[in-house]
C-alpha positions in Angstrom: 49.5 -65.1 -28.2 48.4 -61.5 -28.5 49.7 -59.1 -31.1 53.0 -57.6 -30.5 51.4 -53.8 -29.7 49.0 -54.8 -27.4 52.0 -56.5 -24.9 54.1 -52.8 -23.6 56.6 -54.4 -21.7 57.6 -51.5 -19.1 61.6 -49.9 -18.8 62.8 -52.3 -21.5 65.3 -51.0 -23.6 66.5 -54.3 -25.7 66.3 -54.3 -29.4 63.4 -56.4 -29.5 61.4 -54.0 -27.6 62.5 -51.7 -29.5 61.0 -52.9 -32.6 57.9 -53.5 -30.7 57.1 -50.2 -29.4 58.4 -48.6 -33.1 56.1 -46.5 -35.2 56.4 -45.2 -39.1 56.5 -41.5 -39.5 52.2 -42.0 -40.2 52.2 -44.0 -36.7 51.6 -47.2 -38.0 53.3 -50.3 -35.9 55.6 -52.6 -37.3 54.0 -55.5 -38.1 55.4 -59.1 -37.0 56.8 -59.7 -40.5 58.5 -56.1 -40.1 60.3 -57.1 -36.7 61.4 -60.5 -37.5 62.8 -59.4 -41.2 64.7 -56.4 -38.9 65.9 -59.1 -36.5 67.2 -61.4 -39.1 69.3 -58.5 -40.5 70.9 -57.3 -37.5 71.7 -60.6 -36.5 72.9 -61.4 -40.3 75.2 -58.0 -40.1 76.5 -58.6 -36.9 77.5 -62.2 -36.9 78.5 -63.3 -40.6 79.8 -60.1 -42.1 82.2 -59.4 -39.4 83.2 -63.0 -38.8 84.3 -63.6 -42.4 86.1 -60.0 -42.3 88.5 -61.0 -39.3 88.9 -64.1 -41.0 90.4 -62.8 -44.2 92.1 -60.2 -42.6 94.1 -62.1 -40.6 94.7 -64.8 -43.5 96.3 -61.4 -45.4 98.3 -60.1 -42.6 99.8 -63.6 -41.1 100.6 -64.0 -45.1 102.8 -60.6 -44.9 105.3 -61.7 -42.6 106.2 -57.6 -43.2 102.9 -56.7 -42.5 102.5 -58.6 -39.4 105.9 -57.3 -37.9 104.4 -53.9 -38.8 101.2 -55.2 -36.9 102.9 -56.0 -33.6 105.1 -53.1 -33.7 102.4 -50.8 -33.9 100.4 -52.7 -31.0 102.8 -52.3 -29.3 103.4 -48.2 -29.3 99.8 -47.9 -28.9 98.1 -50.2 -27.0 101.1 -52.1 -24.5 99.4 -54.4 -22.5 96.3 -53.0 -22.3 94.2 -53.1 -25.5 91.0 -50.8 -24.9 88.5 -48.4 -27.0 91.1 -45.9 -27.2 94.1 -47.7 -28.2 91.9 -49.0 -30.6 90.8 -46.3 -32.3 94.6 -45.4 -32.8 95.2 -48.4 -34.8 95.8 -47.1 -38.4 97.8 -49.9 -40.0 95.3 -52.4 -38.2 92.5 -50.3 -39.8 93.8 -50.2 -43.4 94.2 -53.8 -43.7 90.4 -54.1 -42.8 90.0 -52.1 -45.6 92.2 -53.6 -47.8 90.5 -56.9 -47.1 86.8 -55.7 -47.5 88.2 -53.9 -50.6 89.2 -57.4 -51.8 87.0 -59.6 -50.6 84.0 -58.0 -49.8 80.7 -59.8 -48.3 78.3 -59.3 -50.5 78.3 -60.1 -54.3 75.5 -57.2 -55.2 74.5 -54.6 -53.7 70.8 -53.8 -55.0 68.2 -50.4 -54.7 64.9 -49.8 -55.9 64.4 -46.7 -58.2 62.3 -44.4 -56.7 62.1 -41.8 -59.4 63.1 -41.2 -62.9 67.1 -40.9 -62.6 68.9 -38.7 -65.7 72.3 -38.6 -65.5 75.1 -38.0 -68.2 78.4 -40.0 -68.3 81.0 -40.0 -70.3 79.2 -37.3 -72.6 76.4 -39.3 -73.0 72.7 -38.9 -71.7 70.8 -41.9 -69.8 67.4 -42.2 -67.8 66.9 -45.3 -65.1 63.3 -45.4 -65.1 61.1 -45.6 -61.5 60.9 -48.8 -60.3 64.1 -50.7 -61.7 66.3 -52.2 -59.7 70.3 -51.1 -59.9 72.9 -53.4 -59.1 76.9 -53.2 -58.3 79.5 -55.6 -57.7 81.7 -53.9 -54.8 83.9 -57.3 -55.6 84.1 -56.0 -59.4 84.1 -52.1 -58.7 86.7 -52.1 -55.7 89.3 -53.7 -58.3 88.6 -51.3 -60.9 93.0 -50.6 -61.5 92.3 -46.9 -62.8 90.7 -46.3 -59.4 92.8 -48.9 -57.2 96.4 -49.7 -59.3 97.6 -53.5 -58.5 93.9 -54.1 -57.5 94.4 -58.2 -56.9 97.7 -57.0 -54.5 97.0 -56.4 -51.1 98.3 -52.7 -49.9 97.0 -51.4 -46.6 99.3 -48.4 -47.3 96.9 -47.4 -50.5 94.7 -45.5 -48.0 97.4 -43.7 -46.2 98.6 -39.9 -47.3 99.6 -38.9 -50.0 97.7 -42.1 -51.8 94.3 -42.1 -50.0 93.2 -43.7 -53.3 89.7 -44.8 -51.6 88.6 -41.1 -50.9 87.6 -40.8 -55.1 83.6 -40.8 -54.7 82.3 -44.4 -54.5 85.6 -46.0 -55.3 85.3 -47.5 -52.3 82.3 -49.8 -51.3 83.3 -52.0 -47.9 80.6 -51.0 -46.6 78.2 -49.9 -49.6 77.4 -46.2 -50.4 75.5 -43.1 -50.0 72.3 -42.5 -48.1 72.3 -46.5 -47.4 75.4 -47.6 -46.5 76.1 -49.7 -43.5 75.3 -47.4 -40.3 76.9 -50.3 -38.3 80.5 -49.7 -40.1 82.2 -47.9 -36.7 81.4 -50.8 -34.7 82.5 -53.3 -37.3 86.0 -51.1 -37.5 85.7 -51.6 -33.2 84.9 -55.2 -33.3 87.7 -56.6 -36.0 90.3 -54.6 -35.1 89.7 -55.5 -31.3 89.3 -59.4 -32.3 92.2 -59.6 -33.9 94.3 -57.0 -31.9 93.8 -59.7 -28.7 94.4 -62.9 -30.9 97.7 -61.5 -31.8 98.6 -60.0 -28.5 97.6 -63.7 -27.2 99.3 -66.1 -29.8 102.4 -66.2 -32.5 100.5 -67.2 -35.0 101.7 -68.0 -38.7 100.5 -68.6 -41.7 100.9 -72.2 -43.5 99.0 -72.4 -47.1 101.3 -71.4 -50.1 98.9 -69.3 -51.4 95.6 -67.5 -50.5 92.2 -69.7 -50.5 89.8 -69.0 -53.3 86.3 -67.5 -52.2 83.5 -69.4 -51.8 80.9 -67.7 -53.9 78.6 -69.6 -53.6 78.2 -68.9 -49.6 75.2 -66.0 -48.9 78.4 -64.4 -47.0 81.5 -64.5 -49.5 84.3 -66.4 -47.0 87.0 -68.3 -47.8 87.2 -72.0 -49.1 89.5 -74.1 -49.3 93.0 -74.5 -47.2 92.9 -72.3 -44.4 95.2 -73.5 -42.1 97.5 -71.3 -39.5 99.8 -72.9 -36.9 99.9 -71.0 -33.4 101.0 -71.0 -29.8 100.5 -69.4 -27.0 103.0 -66.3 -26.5 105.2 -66.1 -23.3 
């Protein structure tokens, strides 16, 4: 098979060929190892991440039976029958408990960056230095539960991001979808996809939830998802 840039394919505009016929900023190709380790994370961040988030944001609003009346109630004003980009996009309560889910359970254990340069910075009155070349790490599943930043961290409040509380605008308090230069550029379509998922499930089925309590997470998954008893009972709505 010949190397990737020698084979142009012609008015192709699929991802793949995208890679193919990408460049660095000194006009070097990607190399095969660059393309299929690009693959394998937009495959990764489009499939697991945003499977596991519907999942556990259902489990928390069919567990609020107040919640989910607030749910259908507010599907209702703003989408009716017809559930599109738009009506979507107006879905506030729908939007919080995303958040409030990744806030609680988010996907990833650590979040991890190289050091590119000496880093000083002072905290809490006191000098450091993070040399070039270390790696930092953070816990979003340990920071986002941080009770001075998010009070009642372990209950689930959608209403925390509403006005006047909007306790997740404090810089970096909130990490769903990381932070900073690098944070997930796919986060507006995940906010699309969920809320669009679930907004047809619930439009399609009375659905209700059957454990006593919540299922543990299973961290020892590459994707942090829920073990355990998971069970919901449905049917069809007339």
């Amino acid at each position: 098979m010949p190397p990737h840039s020698q084979s142009k394919a012609a008015n192709r505009t699929d991802i793949l060929d995208i890679f193919i016929n990408t460049n660095y900023k000194d006009g070097t190709p990607l190399s095969d190892s660059d393309i299929t380790g690009l693959l394998i994370a937009l495959l990764f961040a489009g499939q697991h991440t945003s499977s596991i988030t519907s999942t556990w944001t259902a489990l928390f609003i069919l567990k609020d039976k107040a919640i989910m009346e607030r749910i259908m109630k507010e599907q209702a004003s703003v989408a009716g029958d017809e559930i599109s980009y738009d009506t979507v996009q107006e879905m506030e309560l729908m939007h919080n408990c995303m958040r409030e889910a990744l806030r609680m359970h988010p996907p990833l254990v650590l979040l991890m960056r190289k050091v590119k340069q000496d880093l000083n910075f002072n905290a809490g009155g006191r000098d450091y230095l993070v040399p070039k070349g270390d790696t930092v790490m953070i816990s979003p599943s340990v920071g986002m539960r941080i009770p001075t930043v998010f009070p009642n961290p372990d209950t689930f409040d959608p209403d925390r991001y509403a006005p006047p509380r909007e306790e997740h605008k404090q810089p970096y308090a909130y990490l769903g979808f990381g932070g900073g230069m690098h944070s997930c550029m796919g986060q507006n379509f995940a906010f699309v996809q969920v809320k669009t998922v679930l907004s047809v499930m619930f439009s399609m089925y009375e659905m209700e939830f059957i454990p006593d309590e919540m299922p543990d997470c299973d961290y020892e998954a590459m994707v942090v998802g829920p073990k355990g008893d998971c069970r919901v009972r449905y049917k069809a709505r007339e």
